[in-house]
C-alpha positions as CSV (number, residue, x, y, z in Angstrom):
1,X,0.0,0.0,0.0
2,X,1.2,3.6,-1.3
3,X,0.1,6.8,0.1
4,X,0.5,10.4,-1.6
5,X,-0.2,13.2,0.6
6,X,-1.4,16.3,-0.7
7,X,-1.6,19.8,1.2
8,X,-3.7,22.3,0.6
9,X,-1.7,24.0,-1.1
10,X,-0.5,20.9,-3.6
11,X,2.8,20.4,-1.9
12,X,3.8,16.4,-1.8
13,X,5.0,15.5,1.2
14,X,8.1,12.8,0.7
15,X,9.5,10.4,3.0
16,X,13.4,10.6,3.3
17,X,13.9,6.5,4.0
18,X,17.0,4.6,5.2
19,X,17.1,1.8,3.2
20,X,19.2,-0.9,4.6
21,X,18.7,-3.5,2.0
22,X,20.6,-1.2,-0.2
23,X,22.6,1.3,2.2
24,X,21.0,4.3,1.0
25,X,18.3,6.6,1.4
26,X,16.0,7.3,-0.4
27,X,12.9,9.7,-1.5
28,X,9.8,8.1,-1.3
29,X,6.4,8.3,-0.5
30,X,4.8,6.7,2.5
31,X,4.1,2.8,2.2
32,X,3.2,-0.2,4.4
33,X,2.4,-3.9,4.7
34,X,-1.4,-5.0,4.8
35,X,-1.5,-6.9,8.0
36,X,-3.9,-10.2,7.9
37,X,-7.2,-9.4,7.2
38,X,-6.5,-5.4,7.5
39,X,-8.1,-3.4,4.7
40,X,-6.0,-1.6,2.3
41,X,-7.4,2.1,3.1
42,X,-7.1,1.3,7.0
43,X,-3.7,0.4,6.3
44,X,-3.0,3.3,4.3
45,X,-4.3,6.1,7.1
46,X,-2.2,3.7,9.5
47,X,0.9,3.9,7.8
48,X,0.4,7.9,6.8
49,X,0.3,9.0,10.6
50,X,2.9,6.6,11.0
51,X,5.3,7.7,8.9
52,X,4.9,11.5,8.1
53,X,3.1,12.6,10.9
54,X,0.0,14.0,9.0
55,X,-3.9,12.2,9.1
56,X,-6.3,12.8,6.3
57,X,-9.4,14.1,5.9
58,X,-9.7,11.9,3.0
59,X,-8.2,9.0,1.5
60,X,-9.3,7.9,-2.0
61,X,-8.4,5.2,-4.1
62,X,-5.9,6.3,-7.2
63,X,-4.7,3.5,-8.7
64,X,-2.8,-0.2,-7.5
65,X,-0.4,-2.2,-9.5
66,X,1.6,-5.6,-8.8
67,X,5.7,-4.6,-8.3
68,X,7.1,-7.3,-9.8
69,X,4.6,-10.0,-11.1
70,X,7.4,-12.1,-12.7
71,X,8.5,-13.4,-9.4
72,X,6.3,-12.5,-6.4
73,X,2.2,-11.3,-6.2
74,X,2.5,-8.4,-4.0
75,X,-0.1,-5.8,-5.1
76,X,0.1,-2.6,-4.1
77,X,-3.0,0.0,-3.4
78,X,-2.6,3.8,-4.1
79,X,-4.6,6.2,-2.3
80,X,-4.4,10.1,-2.7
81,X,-4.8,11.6,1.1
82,X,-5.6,15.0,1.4
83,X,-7.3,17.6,3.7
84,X,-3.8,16.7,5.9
85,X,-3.8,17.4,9.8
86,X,-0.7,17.2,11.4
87,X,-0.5,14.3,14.7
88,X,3.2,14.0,15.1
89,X,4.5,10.7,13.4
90,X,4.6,7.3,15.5
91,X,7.1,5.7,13.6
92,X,8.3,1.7,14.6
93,X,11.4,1.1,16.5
94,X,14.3,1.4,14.4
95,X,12.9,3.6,11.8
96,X,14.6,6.7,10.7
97,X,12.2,8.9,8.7
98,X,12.4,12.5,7.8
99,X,9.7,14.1,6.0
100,X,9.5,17.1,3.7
101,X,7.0,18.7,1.5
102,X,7.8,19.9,-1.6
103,X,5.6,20.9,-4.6
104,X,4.5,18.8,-7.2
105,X,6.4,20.0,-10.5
106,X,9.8,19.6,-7.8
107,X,9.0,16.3,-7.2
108,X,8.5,15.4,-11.0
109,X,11.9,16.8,-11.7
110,X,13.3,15.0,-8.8
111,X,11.9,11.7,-10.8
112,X,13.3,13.0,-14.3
113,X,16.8,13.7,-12.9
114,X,17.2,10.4,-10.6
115,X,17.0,11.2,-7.5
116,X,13.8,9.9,-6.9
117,X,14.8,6.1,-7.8
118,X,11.7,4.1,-6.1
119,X,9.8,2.4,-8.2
120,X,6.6,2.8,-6.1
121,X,6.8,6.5,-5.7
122,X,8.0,7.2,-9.7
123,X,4.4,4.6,-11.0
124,X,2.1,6.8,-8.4
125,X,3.5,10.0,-9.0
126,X,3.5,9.5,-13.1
127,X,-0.2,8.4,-12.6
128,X,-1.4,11.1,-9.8
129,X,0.2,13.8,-12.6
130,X,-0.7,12.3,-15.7
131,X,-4.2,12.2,-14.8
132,X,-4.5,15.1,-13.1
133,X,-3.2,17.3,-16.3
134,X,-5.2,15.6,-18.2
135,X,-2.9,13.9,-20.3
């Protein structure tokens, strides 16, 4: 499950994520594992509070996609959360996670010059834009 915040004012907020897997860190937008029986837009508000700090006023489906069908079924559910409140973030043991809004056109730079390299955020960001120009 993928979440991407948008403020009022059409800022996105990012995730800045210690990957270990990979020693880096990355940009990303907020995610989370479905936990048995959990449904995806529970999950999704869960993980948002969780991670950035911010709870919606509304959280709609955008789109959903598999990650890597050739070798594993995880799906994953995009929601678009916006009318944001800030909580304070709750984030699990271990986790390092800095968050930062930025607007929208930044963010699709950041994705045309690398520095946005993960594949969830690039396929919901892509679709959130293309869609919402109208292209």
């Amino acid at each position: 499950m993928v979440v991407l915040p948008v403020t009022d004012d059409g800022r996105i907020l990012l995730i800045r994520n210690d990957r270990f897997a990979i020693g880096q860190t990355l940009w990303e937008l907020c995610a989370g594992t479905l936990e048995p029986g959990e449904e995806p837009a529970r999950c999704a508000a869960r993980e948002l509070v969780e991670e950035t700090g911010y709870r919606a006023a509304s959280l709609d489906p955008l789109c959903g996609f598999y990650t890597c069908p050739g070798f594993c079924t995880e799906y994953l559910h995009c929601f678009l959360a916006a009318g944001l409140e800030h909580v304070g973030q709750s984030l699990d043991e271990g986790e390092k996670i800095e968050v930062e809004a930025l607007p929208a056109p930044r963010v699709m730079e950041m994705i045309r010059s690398g520095q946005v390299r993960d594949a969830k955020t690039i396929a919901t960001m892509l679709y959130w834009w293309t869609f919402r120009h109208g292209r």
